[in-house]
DSSP file (Angstrom, degrees, kcal/mol; ACC not computed):
  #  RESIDUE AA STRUCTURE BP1 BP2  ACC     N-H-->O    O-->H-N    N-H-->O    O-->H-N    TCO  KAPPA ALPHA  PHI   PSI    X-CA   Y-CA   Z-CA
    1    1 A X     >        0   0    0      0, 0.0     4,-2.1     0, 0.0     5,-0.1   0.000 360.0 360.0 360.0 -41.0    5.9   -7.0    2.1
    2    2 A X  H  >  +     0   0    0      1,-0.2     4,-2.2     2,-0.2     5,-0.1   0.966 360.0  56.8 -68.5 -54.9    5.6   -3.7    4.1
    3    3 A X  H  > S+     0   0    0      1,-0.2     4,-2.1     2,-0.2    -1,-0.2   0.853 105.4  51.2 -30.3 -52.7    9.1   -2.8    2.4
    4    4 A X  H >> S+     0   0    0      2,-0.2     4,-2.8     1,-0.2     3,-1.2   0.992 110.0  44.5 -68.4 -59.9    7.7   -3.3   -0.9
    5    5 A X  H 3X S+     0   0    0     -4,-2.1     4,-3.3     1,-0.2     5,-0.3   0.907 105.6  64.0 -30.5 -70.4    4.6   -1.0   -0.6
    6    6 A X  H 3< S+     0   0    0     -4,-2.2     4,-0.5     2,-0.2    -1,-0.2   0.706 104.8  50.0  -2.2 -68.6    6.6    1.5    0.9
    7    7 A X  H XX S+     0   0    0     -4,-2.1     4,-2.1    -3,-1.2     3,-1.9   0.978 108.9  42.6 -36.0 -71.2    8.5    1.7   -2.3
    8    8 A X  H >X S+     0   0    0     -4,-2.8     3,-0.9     1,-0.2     4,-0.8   0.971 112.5  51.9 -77.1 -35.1    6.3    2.0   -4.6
    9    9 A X  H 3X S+     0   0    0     -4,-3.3     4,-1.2     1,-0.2    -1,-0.2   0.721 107.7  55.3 -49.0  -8.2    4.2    4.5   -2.7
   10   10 A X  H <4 S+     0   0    0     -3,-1.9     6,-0.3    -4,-0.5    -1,-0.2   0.717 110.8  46.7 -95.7 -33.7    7.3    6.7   -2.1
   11   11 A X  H << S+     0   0    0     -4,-2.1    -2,-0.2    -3,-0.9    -1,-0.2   0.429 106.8  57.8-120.4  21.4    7.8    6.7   -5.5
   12   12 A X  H  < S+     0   0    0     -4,-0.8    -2,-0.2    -5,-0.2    -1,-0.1   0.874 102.8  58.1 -60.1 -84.9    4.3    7.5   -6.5
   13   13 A X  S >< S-     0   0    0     -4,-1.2     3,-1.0    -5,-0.2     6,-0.1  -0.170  75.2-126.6 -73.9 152.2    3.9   10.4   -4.8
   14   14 A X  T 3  S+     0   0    0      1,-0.2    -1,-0.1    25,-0.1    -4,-0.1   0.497 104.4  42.0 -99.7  20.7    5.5   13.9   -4.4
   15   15 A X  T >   +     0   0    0     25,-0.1     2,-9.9     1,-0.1     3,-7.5   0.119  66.9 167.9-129.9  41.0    6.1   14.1   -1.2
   16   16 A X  T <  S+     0   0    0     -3,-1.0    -2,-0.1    -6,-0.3    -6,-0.1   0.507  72.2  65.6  -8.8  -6.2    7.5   10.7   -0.3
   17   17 A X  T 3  S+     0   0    0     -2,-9.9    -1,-0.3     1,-0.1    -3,-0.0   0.591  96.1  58.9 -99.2  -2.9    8.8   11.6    3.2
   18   18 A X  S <  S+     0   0    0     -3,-7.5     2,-0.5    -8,-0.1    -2,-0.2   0.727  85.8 114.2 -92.2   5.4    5.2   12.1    4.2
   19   19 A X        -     0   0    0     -4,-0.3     2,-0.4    -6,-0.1    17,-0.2  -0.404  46.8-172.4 -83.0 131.9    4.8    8.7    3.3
   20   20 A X  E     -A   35   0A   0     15,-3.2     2,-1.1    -2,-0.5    15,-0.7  -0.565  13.6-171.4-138.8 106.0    3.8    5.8    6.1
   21   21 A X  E     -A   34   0A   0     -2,-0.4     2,-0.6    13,-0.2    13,-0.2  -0.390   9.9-179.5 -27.2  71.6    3.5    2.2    6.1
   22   22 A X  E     -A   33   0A   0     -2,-1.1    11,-3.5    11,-1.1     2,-0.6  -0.813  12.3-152.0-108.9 124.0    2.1    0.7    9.1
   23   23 A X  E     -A   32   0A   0     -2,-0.6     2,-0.4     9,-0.2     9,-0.2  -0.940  10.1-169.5-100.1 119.8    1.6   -3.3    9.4
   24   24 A X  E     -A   31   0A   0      7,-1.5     7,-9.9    -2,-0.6     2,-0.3  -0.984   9.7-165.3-122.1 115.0   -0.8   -5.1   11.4
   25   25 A X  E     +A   30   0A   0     -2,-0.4     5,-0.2     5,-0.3     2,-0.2  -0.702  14.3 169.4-104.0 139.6   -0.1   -9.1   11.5
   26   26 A X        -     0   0    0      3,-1.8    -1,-0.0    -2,-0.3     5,-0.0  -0.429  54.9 -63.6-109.9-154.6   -3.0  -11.4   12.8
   27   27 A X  S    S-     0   0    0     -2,-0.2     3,-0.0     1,-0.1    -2,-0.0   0.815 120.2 -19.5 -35.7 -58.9   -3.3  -15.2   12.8
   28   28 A X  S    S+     0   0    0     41,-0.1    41,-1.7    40,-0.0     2,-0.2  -0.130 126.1  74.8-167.9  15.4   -3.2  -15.7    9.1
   29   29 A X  E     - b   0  69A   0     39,-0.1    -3,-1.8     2,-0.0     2,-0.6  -0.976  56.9-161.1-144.3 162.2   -4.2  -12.3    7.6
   30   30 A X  E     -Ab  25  70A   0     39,-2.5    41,-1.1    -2,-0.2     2,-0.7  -0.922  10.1-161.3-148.9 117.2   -1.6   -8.8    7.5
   31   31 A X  E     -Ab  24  71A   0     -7,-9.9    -7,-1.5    -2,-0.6     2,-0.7  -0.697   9.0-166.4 -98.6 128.7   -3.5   -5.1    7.0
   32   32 A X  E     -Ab  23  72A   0     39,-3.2    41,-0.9    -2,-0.7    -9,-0.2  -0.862   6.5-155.1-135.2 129.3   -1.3   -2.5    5.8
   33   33 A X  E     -Ab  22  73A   0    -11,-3.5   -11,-1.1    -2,-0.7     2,-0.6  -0.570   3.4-160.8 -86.6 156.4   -2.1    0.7    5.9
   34   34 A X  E     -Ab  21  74A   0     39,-1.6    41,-2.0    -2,-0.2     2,-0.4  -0.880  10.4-171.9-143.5 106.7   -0.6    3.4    3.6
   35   35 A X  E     +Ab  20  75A   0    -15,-0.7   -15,-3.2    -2,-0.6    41,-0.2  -0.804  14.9 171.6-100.3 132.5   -0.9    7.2    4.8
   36   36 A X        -     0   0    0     39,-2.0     2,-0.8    -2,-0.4     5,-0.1  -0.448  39.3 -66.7-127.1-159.0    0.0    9.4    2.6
   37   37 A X    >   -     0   0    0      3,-0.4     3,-3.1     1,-0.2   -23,-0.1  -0.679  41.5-121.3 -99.7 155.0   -0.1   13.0    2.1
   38   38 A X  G >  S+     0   0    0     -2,-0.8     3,-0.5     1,-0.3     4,-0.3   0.898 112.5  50.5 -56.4 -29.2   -3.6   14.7    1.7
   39   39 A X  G 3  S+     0   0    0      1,-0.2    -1,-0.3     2,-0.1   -25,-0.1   0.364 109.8  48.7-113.0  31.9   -2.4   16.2   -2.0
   40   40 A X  G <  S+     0   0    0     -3,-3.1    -3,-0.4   -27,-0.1    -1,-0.2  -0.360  78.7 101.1-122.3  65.4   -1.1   12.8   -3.4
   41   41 A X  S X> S+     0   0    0     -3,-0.5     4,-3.3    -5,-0.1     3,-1.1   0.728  89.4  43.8-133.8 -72.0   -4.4   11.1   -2.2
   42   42 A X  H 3> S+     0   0    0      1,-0.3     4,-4.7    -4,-0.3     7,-0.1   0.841 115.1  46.4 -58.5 -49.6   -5.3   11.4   -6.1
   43   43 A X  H 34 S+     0   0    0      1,-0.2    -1,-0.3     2,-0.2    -2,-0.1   0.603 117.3  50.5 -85.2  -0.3   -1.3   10.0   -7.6
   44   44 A X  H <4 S+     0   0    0     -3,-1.1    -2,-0.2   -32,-0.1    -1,-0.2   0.859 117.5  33.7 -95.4 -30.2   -1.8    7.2   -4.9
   45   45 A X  H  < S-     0   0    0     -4,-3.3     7,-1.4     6,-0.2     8,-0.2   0.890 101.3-150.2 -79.7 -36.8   -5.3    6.0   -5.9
   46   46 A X    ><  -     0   0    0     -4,-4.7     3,-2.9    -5,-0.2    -3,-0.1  -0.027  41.0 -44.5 103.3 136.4   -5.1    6.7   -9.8
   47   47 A X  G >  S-     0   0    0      1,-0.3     3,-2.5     2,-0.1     4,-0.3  -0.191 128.7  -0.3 -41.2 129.3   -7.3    7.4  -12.0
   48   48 A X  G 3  S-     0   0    0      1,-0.3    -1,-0.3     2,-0.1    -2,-0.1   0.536 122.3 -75.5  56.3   2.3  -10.7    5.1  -11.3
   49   49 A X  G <> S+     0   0    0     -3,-2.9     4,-1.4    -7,-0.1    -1,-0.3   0.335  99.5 135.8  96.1  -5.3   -9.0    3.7   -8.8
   50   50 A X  H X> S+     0   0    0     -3,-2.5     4,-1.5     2,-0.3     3,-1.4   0.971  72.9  57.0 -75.6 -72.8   -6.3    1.3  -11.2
   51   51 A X  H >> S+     0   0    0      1,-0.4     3,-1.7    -4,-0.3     4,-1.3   0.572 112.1  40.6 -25.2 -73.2   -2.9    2.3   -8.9
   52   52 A X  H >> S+     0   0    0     -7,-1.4     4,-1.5     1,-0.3     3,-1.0   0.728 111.8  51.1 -50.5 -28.3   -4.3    1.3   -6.1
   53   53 A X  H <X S+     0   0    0     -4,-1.4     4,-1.8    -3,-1.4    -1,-0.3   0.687 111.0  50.3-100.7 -10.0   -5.8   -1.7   -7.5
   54   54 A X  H <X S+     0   0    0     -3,-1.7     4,-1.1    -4,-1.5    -1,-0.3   0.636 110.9  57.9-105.9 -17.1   -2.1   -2.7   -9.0
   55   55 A X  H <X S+     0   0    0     -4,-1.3     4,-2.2    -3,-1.0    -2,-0.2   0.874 106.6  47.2 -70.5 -35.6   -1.0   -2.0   -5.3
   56   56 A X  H  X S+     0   0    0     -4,-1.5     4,-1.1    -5,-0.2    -2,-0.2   0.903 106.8  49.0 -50.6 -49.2   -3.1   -4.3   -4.3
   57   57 A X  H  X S+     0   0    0     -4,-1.8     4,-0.8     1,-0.2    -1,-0.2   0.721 109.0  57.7 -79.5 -32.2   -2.4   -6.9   -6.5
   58   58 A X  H  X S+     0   0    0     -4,-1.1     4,-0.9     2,-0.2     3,-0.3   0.861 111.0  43.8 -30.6 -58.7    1.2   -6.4   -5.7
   59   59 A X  H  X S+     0   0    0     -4,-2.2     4,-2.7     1,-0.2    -2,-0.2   0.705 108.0  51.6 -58.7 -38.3    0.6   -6.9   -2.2
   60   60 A X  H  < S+     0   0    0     -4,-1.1     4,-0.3     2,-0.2    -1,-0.2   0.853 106.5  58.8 -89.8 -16.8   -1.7   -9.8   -2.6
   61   61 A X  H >< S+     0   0    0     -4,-0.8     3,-3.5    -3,-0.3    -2,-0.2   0.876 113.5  50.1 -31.9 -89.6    1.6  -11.7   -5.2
   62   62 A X  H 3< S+     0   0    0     -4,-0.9     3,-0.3     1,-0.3    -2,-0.2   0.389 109.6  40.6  -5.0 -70.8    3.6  -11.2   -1.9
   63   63 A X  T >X>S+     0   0    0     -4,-2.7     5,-2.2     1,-0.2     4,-0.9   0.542 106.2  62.9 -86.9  10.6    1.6  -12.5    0.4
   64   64 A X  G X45S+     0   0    0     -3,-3.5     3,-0.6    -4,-0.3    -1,-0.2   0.905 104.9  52.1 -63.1 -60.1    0.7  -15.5   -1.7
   65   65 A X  G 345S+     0   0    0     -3,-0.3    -1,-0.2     1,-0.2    -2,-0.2   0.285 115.4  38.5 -57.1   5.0    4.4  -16.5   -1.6
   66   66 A X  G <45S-     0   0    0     -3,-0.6    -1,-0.2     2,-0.1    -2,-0.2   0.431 119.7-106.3-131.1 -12.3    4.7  -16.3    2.3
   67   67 A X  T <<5S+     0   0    0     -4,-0.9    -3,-0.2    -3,-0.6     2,-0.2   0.806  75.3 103.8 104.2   5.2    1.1  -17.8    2.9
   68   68 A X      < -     0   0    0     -5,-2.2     2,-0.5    -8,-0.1    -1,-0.3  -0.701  63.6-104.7-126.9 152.6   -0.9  -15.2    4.0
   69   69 A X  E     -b   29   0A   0    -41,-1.7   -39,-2.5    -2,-0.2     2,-0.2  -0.887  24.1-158.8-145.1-179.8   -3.4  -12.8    3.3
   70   70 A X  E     +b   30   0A   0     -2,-0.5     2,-0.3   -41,-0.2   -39,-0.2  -0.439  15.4 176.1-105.1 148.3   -3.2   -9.1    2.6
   71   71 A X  E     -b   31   0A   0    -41,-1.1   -39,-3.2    -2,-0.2     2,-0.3  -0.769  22.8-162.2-159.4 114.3   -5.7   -6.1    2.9
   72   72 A X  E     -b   32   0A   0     -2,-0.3     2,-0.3   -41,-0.3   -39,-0.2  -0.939   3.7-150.9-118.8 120.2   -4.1   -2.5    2.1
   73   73 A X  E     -b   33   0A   0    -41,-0.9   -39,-1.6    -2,-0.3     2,-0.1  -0.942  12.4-160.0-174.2-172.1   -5.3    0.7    2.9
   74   74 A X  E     +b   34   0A   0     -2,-0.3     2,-0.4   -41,-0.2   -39,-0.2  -0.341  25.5 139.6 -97.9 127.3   -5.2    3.7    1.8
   75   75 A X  E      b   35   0A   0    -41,-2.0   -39,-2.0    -2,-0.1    -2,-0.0  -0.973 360.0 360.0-168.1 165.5   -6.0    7.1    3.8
   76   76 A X              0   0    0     -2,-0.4   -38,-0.2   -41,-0.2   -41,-0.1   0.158 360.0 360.0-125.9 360.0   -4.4   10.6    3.8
């Protein structure tokens, strides 16, 4: 799951090396955070907010198929 975000935020944004994934597993729940750089802040959230929300919703397929659930976010 972390892999996948990863992607597609790297290929959001235009400086993809500044991009980082960090995963935090509990019991039954998995936060991932996604830092990015402070002037793709704007190409990672999206107009009104729909990128992230289609990250989200990416994120929450995923962990539907493994059993889990997911909270991603987002911070420069």
């Amino acid at each position: 799951m972390k892999e996948l975000i990863e992607l597609v935020a790297k290929s959001l944004v235009d400086n993809p090396e500044m991009v980082e994934v960090n995963q935090i597993t509990n019991n039954t729940s998995v936060i991932l955070e996604v830092k990015v750089a402070p002037d793709d802040m704007g190409r990672i959230i999206g107009k009104r907010g729909k990128i992230a929300r289609a990250i989200r919703t990416v994120a929450k397929a995923a962990a539907t198929k493994e059993g889990v659930k997911v909270s991603v976010e987002i911070s420069c």
